[in-house]
N, C-alpha and C positions, 0 to 999 in steps of 0.2 A: 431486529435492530430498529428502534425508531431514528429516524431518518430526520426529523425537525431539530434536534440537538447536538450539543458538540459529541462527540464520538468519548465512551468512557475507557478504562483501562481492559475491564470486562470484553468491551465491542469488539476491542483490538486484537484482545485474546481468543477470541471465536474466531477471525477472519485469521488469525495467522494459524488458527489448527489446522482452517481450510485449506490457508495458502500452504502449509507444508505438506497436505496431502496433495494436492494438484503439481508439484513440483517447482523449481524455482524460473526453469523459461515458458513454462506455462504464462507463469502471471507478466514475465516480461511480454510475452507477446499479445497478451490482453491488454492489458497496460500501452505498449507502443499503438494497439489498432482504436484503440479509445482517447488518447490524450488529444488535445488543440492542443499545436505546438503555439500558442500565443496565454499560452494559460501558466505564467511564469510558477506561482503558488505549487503547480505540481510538478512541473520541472526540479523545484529545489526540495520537493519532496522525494525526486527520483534520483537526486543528486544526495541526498541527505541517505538513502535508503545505501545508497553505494557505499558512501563511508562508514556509515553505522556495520557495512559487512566484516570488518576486520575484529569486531568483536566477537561475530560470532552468526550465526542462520540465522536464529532468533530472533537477534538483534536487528537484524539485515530484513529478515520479515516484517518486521512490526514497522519499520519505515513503509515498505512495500503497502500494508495493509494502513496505515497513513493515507496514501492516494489512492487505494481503490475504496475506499472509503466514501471520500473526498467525490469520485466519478460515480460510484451508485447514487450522490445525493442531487449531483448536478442536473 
């Protein structure tokens, strides 16, 4: 995945294959050992990631793979 550009539909699709094979508190708990809690942007992407769950994994992934996107660029 190049890393200098906005993240495509593609990119997110590769990351949420991964993230469903790794499990879903897997990534929570990468996710909570990597964030800066002063980094509002991902915060509301981990808040956006929660709501998005009521439609579905997928849907709840692909927010997830949102910010860890986000933290491999950082």
């Amino acid at each position: 995945m190049n890393l200098t550009r906005e993240p495509t539909y593609l990119d997110y699709s590769r990351v949420v294959d991964y993230l469903v094979a790794m499990g879903d508190s897997t990534v929570k708990e990468i996710a909570t050992a990597l964030l800066r809690p002063d980094d509002q942007w991902v915060r509301e992407r981990l808040i956006a990631a929660e709501v998005d769950g009521h439609v579905g994994r997928r849907a709840k992934l692909t927010g997830q793979a949102a910010f860890v996107w986000y933290l491999t660029r950082a």
